[in-house]
C-alpha positions, 0 to 999 in steps of 0.5 A: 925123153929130153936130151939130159934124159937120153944123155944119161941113160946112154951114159950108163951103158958105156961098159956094156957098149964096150962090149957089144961095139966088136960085134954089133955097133963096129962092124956096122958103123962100118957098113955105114961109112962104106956107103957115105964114102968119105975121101981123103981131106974130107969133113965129117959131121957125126951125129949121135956118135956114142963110142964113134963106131961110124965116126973112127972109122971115118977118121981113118978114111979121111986120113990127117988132112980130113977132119970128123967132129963126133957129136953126142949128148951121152958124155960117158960113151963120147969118153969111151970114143976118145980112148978108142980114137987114142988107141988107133992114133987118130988125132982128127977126130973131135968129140963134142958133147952137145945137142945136134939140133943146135949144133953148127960147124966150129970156127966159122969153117966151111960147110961138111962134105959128109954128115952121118948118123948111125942108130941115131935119126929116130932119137932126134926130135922131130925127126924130120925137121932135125934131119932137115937141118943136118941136110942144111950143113953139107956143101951141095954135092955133100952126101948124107947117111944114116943107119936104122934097124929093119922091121923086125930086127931085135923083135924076138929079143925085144918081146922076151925082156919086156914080157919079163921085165913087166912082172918086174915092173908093170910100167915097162912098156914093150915095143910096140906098146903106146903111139907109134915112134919115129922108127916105125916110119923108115925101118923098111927099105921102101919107106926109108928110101921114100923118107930120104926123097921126103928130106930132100936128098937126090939119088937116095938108096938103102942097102938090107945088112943082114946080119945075126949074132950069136947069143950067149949069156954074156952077150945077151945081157951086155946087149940089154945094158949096152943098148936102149933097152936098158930102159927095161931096169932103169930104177930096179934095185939090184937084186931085182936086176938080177932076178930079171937077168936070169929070167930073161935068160930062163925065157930064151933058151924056153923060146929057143932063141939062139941068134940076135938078129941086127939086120939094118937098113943102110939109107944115104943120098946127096944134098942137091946143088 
C-alpha cells in the first residue's frame, strides 16, 4: 500500500479514532514519551503521528521554548491532532502532512534532540532503511523511540473480524495470511531490542506495557474503524457493513471474548556521537 492509499484510509477513521485514543492510542503515546524523555526547549520529530496521541503530550513536556513538528500522510487524523493541541493551549506543536521518508527538519534548523514513532514503524517502507534515516535526523546523544504491538496483542480480536468479514468478502485476508509483514520482525522484546542495535542505536531497551481494555459493543467496533483493521469493510456497501458489524459482535460474545488486549513493546536507545 502507497502513502496516498494509507493516508486515505487512516483519513477515514478519524471519528473513530476520537473515540478509542482515551483508551488506547493516549495512554499509550503516553507511555512512549515516558521513555524517550523529552526535556524542556527540546525538539521533537514525530513520525506517523495520527491524532498526535504521542506528539501532545510531548508538546507539554518540551514546554514553549521546545518545539514538535507531527508528521503524518493521514490529513483527517492530523486536523483532529490540531483541535486536540488547540483544546490544551499547545502552540508548539506543528502538524505537517507529508511523506516522512522524505521529511527534513524545516527552516534549515538544527538536528532533533528526539525522534518518535507510535504504532507507525512497520508502515514505513523499507522499514529498516526508513527507520535508519530518521536515526540520521538526531543530534548525537539524540534519543529515538518507537511503539509496536507484542505477539499476540489484538490476535483474538483480530481472527473473529476476519473469519467473519471473509463470508462478506472472500478477498479479506486475515493476519497472518500471505508473506510476512514488517511487524512480525520486532513484536518480541528480544527481536525489538536486536532490531534497535540493527539501526544502529546505543544502549537499546524495551519495556512490555501490559494493558486490556474492556470490550463493549461500541467500543469493539470503534476500534474496527478507528484502526487498521478497518481494512476489514473498505469497499462494503452499508448494509453490508451492518451485517458484518453484528456478526462480528455475534462471534465475540460466542468466542467469549470480553477484553482487547493492547499489550506493547516500548523500544527506545541513542544515536551515538
Amino acid at each position: 500500500m502507497d502513502a496516498d492509499e494509507l493516508g486515505a484510509r487512516f483519513s477515514a477513521t478519524f471519528r473513530e479514532f476520537a473515540e478509542c485514543t482515551p483508551l488506547v492510542w493516549g495512554p499509550l503515546g503516553d507511555e512512549l514519551v515516558a521513555d524517550v524523555a523529552p526535556a524542556r526547549g527540546d525538539r521533537v520529530l514525530d513520525v506517523c503521528c495520527g491524532a498526535g496521541a504521542s506528539a501532545i503530550p510531548a508538546a507539554v513536556a518540551t514546554g514553549p521554548t521546545g518545539s514538535v513538528d507531527a508528521v503524518d500522510v493521514a490529513g483527517g487524523l492530523l486536523a483532529l491532532g490540531e483541535k486536540f493541541a488547540a483544546q490544551r493551549g499547545l502552540a508548539n506543536v506543528r502538524f505537517a502532512e507529508a511523506d516522512v521518508t522524505e521529511w527534513q527538519p524545516p527552516d534549515g534548523t538544527d538536528a532533533y534532540d528526539v525522534v518518535q514513532c507510535s504504532f507507525g514503524v512497520f508502515f514505513l517502507p523499507d522499514m529498516d532503511e526508513s527507520v535508519r534515516r530518521l536515526v540520521g535526523l538526531l543530534r548525537p546523544g539524540g534519543k529515538f523511540g518507537a511503539t509496536v504491538w507484542r505477539a499476540g496483542a489484538l490476535e483474538d480480536f483480530g481472527k473473529a473480524l476476519f473469519d467473519v468479514a471473509e463470508q462478506y468478502r472472500p478477498q479479506a485476508r486475515p493476519p497472518g495470511d500471505g508473506p510476512p509483514e514488517p511487524i512480525s520482525r520486532i513484536n518480541r522484546p528480544e527481536t525489538l531490542l536486536s532490531w534497535l542495535g540493527e539501526i544502529g542505536l546505543a544502549e537499546p531497551a524495551v519495556r512490555t506495557v501490559a494493558r486490556a481494555v474492556p470490550l463493549t459493543p461500541e467500543f469493539a467496533w470503534a476500534f474496527v474503524l478507528g484502526s487498521g483493521f478497518r481494512r476489514a469493510v473498505e469497499g462494503l456497501a452499508p448494509e453490508r457493513v451492518r451485517a458484518l458489524r453484528e456478526d462480528f459482535l455475534a462471534q465475540l460474545d460466542e468466542r467469549g471474548i470480553r477484553e482487547l488486549d493492547i499489550t506493547t513493546l516500548v523500544g527506545a536507545g541513542q544515536r551515538p556521537g
